[in-house]
TILUMKE-606216 format. One line per field, with one value per residue (C-alpha): residue number from 1; residue in one letter; chain; x, y, z. Coordinates in Angstrom, 3 decimals. Example, Ala and Ser with C-alpha at 12.3 -4.5 7.8 and 13.67 -1.06 7.14 Angstrom:
lotor	[1:2]
zaro	[a:s]
logu	[A:A]
px	[12.300:13.670]
py	[-4.500:-1.060]
pz	[7.800:7.140]
END
This chain:
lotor	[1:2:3:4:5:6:7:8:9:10:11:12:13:14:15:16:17:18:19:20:21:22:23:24:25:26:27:28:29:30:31:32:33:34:35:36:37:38:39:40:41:42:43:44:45:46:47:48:49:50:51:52:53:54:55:56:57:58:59:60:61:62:63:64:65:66:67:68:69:70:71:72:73:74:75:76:77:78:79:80:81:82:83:84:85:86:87:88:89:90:91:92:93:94:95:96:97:98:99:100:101:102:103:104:105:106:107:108:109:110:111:112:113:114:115:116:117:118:119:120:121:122:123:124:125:126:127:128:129:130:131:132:133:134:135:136:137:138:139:140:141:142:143:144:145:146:147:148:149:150:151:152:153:154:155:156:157:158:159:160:161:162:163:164:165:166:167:168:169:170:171:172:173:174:175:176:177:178:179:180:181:182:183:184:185:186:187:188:189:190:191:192:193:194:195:196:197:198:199:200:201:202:203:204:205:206:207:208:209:210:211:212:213:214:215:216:217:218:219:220:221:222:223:224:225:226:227:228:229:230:231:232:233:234:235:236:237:238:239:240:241:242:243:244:245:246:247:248:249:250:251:252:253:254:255:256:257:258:259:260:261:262:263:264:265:266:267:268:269:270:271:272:273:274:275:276:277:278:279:280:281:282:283:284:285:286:287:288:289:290:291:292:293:294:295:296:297:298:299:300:301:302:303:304:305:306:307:308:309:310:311:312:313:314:315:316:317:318:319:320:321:322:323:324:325:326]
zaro	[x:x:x:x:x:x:x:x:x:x:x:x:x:x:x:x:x:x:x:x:x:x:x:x:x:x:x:x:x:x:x:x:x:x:x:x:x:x:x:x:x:x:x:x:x:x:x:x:x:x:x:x:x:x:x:x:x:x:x:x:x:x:x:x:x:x:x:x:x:x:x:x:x:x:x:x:x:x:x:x:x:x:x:x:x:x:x:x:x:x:x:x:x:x:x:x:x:x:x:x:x:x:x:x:x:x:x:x:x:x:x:x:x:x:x:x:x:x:x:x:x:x:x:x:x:x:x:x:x:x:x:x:x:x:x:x:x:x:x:x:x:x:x:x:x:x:x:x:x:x:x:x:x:x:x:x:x:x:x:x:x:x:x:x:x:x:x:x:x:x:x:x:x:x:x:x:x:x:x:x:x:x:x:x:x:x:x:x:x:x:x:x:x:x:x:x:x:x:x:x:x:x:x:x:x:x:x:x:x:x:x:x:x:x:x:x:x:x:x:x:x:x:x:x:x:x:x:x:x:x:x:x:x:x:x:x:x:x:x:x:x:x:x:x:x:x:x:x:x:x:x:x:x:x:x:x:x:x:x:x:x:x:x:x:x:x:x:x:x:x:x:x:x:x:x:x:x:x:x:x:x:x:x:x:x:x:x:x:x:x:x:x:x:x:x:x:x:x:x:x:x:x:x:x:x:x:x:x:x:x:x:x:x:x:x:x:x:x:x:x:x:x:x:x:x:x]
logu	[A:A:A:A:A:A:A:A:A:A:A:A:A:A:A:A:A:A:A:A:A:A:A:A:A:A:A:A:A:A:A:A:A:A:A:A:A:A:A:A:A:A:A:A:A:A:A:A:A:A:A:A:A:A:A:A:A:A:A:A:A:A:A:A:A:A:A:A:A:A:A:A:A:A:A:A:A:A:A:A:A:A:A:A:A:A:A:A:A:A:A:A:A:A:A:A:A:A:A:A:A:A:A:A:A:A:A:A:A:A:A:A:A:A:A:A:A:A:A:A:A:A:A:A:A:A:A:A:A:A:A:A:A:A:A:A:A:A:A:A:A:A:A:A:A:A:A:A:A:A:A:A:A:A:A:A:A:A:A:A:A:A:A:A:A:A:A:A:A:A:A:A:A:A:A:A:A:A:A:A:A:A:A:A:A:A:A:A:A:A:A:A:A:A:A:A:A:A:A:A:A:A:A:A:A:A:A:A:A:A:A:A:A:A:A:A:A:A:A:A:A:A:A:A:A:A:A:A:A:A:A:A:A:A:A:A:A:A:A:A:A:A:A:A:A:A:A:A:A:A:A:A:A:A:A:A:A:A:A:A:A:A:A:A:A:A:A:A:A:A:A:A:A:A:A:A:A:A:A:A:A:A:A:A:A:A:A:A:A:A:A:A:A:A:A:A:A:A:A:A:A:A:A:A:A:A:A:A:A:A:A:A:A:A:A:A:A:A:A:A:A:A:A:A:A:A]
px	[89.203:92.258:94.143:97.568:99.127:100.402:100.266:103.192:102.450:106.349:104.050:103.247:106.723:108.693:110.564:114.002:113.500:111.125:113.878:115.237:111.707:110.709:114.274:113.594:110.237:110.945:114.299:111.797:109.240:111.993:115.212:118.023:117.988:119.382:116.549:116.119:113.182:112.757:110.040:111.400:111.673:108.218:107.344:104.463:104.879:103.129:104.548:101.734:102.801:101.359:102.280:100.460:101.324:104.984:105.072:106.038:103.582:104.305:103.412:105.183:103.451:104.069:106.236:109.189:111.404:115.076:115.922:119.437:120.450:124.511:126.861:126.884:123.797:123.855:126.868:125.358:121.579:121.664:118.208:118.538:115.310:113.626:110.970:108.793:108.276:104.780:103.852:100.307:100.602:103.058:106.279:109.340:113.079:114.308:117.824:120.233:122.848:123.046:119.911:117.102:113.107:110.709:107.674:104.298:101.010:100.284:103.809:106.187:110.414:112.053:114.941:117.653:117.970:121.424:122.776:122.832:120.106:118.665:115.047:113.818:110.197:108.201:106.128:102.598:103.868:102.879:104.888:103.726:106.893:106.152:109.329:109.650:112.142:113.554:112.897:108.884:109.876:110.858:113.967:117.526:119.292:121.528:118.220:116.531:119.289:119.102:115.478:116.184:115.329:113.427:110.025:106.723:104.098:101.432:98.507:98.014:98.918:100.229:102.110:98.785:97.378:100.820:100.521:96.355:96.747:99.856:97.535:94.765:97.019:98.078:94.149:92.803:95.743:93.339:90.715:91.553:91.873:95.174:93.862:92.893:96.096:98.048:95.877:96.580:100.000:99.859:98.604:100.530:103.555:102.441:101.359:105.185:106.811:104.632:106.088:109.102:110.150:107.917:110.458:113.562:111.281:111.458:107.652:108.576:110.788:107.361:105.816:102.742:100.304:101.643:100.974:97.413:96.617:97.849:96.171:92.750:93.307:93.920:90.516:88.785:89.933:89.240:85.365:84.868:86.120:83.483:80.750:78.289:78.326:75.362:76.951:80.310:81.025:83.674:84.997:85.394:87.389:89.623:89.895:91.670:93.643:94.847:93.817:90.889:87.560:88.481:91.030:89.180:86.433:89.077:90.299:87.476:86.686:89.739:87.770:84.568:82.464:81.435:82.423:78.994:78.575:81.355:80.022:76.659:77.724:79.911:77.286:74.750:77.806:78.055:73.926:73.864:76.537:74.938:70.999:72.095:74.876:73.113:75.029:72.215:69.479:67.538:67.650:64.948:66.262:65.617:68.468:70.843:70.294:70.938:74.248:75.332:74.822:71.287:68.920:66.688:63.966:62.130:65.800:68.154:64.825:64.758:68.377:68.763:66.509:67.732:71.187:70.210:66.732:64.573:63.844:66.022:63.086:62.504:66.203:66.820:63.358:65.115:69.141:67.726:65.482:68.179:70.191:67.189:67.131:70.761]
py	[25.699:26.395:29.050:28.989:32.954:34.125:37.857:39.581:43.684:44.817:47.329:44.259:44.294:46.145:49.600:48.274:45.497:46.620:46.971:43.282:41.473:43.101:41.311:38.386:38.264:39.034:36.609:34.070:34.677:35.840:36.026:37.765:41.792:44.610:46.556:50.732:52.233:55.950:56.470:56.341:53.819:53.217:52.047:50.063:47.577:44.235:41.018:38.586:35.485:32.649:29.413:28.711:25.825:25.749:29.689:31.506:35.220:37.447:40.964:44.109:47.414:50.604:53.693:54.335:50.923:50.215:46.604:45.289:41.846:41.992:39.128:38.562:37.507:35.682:33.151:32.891:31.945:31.514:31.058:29.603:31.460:34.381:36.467:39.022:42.562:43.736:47.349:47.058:50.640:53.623:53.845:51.624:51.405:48.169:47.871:44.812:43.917:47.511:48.305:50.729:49.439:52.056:50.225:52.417:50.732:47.678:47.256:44.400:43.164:40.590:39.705:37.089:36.627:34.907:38.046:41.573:43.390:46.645:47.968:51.903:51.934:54.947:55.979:53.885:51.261:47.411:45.339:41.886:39.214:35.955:33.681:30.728:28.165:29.156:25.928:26.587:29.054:27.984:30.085:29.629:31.035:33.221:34.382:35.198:36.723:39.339:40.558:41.399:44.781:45.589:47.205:45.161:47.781:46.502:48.620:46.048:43.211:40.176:41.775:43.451:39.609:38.824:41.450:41.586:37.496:38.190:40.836:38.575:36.013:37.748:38.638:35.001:33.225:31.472:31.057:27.816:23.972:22.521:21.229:25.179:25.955:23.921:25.787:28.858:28.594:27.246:30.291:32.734:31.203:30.538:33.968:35.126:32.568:34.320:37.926:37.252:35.527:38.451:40.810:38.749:38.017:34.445:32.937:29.784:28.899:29.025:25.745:25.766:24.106:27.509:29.411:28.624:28.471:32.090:33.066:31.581:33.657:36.960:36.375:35.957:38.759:40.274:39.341:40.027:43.731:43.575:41.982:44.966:45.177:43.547:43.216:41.749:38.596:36.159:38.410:40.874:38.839:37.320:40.631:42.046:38.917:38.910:35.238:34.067:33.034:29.811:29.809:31.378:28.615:25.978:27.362:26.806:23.513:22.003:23.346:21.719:24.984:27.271:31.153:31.931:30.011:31.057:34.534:33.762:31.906:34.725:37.171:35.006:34.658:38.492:39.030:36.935:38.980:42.048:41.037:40.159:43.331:45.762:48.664:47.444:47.345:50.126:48.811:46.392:42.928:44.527:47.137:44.625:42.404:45.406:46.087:42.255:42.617:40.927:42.781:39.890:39.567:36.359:34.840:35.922:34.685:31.727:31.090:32.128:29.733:26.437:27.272:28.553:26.972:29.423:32.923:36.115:37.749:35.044:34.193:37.433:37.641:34.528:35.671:39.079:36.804:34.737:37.592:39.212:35.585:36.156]
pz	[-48.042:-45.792:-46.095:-48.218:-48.223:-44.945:-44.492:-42.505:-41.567:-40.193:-38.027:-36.091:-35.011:-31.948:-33.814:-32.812:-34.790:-37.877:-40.359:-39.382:-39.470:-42.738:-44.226:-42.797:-44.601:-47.773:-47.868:-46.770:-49.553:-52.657:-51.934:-49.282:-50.362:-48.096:-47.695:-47.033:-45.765:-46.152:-43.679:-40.542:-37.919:-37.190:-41.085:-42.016:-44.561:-45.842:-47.091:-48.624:-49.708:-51.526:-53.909:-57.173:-58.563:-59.282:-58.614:-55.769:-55.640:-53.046:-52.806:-51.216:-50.396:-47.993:-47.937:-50.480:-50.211:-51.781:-52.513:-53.025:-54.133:-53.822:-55.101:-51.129:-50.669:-54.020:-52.641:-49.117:-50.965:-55.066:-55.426:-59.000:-59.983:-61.951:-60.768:-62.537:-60.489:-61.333:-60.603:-59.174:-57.657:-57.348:-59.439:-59.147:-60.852:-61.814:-62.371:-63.579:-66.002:-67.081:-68.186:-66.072:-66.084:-64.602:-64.073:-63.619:-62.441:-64.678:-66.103:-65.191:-65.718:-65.326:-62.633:-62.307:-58.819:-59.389:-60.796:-58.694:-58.926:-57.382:-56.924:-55.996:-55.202:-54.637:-51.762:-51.385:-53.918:-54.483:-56.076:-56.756:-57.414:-59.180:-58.587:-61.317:-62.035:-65.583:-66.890:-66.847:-70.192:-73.430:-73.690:-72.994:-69.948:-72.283:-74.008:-70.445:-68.889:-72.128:-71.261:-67.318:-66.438:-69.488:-69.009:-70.271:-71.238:-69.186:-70.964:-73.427:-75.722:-74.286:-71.611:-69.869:-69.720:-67.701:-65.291:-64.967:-63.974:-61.760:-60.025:-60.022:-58.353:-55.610:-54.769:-55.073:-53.181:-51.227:-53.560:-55.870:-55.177:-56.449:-59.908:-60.604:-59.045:-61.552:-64.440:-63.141:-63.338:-66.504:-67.965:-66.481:-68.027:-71.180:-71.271:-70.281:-72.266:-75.222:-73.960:-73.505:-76.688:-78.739:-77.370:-78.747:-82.066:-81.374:-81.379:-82.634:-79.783:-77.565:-77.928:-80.298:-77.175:-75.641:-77.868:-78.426:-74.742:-74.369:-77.725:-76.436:-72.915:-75.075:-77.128:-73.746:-71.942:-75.547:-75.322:-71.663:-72.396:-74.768:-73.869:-73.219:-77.327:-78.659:-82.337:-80.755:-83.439:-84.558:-87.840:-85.090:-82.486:-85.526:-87.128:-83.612:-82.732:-86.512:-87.391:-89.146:-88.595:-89.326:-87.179:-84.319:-84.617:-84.503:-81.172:-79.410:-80.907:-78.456:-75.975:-77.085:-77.245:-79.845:-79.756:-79.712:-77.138:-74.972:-75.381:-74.626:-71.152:-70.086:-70.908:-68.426:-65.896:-65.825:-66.286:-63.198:-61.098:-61.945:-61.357:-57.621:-57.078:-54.630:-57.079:-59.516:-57.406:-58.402:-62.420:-63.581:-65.296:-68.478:-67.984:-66.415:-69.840:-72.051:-69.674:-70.840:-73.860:-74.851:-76.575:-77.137:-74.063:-74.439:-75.399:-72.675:-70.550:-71.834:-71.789:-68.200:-67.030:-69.249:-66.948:-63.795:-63.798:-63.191:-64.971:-63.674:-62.001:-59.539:-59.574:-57.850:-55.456:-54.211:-53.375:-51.865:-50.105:-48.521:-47.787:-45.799:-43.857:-42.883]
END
């Protein structure tokens, strides 16, 4: 698949012109910010950037950075968009419309980049921006432009799923074909379209196709955190999603499987990872099963080999045999 992301490292550059080259990347890939850089002249920093779908995902890491977006640079380029910052490492400060986000590792904001803005980010930092026309959410400008700089907890609830996919994105930006693209993007704003409106207490303003696609994402990422638990089971997924079995069951249904049985083809898609990981070498295929949750020999056997097509021991004699070849 050809590539899509470009990668820009301002170390690349001449020092005399560092500060200038860095600027002119990230207007290219967000938006026109006067930049300060409080490492010297001989910084190193790195611009990836990538499209996903209808999103723009560009990520910005090195040495202690300051980012301003005046009413200057808003006449001479008014991007017309939103972006969310996501803290994927260090410690940044967020700042717009009055209000003060301090994002640690996981947590995200939102931006207006038609309205000043400011950004203070800490030495060794990443910052991953998803730009996105407004229109992709189901809220109004007025109700948008109310949630800018506020910080997303990003250790859990809806708000982790948003920043774990936008770091996801930014690591698989050459990874998809368009159709996945599409999906991806799909879910990522559902997922903030769900966020956001939580945080104004308006959930029925989110469409209710929405709503169930980013429901359905949270019970999977929900299962896969769990799937090393043998008695993992539907009252137990409803129970922690606070819907009920019923309802679960009906989910799942739309996507014409079962929740048993998405748990049970996860578990192989893991069991499989594992059996052929050379950090699991040393463990027999019994140990591997146990670490994906089967406890049942003969049927994780048998299972493995109605999708894979033959049984795990020979399935792994034959990768490590092919990787000997090469």
């Amino acid at each position: 698949m050809a590539s899509v992301s470009i990668l820009i490292r301002a170390e690349d550059e001449p020092v005399a012109t560092r500060l200038d080259y860095l600027q002119a990347a990230v207007r290219d890939s967000i938006a026109p910010f006067d930049l300060q850089v409080d490492a010297g002249p001989d910084f190193s920093h790195q611009v990836l950037t990538g499209t996903i779908g209808e999103l723009q995902v560009t990520s910005v890491s090195g040495p202690s950075l300051e980012a301003a977006r005046s009413r200057r640079l808003i006449r001479e380029s008014d991007q017309e968009l939103f972006k969310i910052d996501v803290q994927a490492r260090g410690q940044s400060v967020v700042l717009q419309d009055g209000r003060e986000a301090v994002l640690r590792p996981g947590d995200f904001t939102l931006v207006d980049l038609s309205d000043p803005s400011k950004l203070a980010s800490s030495h060794d930092h990443e910052v991953i921006a998803v730009m996105f026309a407004p229109g992709l959410l189901p809220l109004s400008m007025d109700e948008l432009t109310r949630l800018t700089a506020l910080r997303f907890a990003g250790d859990n609830g809806v708000g982790g799923m948003v920043s774990s996919l936008g770091g996801h994105l930014r690591h698989h930006l050459d990874d998809y074909d368009s159709a996945a693209r599409l999906g991806l993007a799909a879910a990522l704003t559902d997922l903030l379209g769900v966020a956001l409106a939580g945080r104004l207490d308006r959930h029925s303003t989110v469409p209710r196709d929405s709503r169930r696609r980013a429901l359905l994402l949270r019970v999977r990422a929900f299962i896969d955190r769990r799937l090393d638990d043998p008695r993992l089971s539907p009252g137990e997924i409803a129970a922690a999603h606070f819907i009920s079995v019923r309802q679960l069951h009906k989910l799942f249904e739309a996507e014409e499987t079962t929740v048993a049985g998405w748990i049970r083809t996860r578990r192989l898609e893991r069991f499989r990872h594992d059996l052929v990981d050379p950090a699991f070498q040393a463990l027999s295929v019994g140990a591997i099963a146990t670490r994906s949750g089967f406890i049942d020999a003969p049927h994780f056997t048998r299972a493995f080999r109605a999708a894979y097509g033959v049984p795990p021991a020979e399935y792994r004699r034959r990768h490590l045999a092919a990787v000997a070849d090469r």
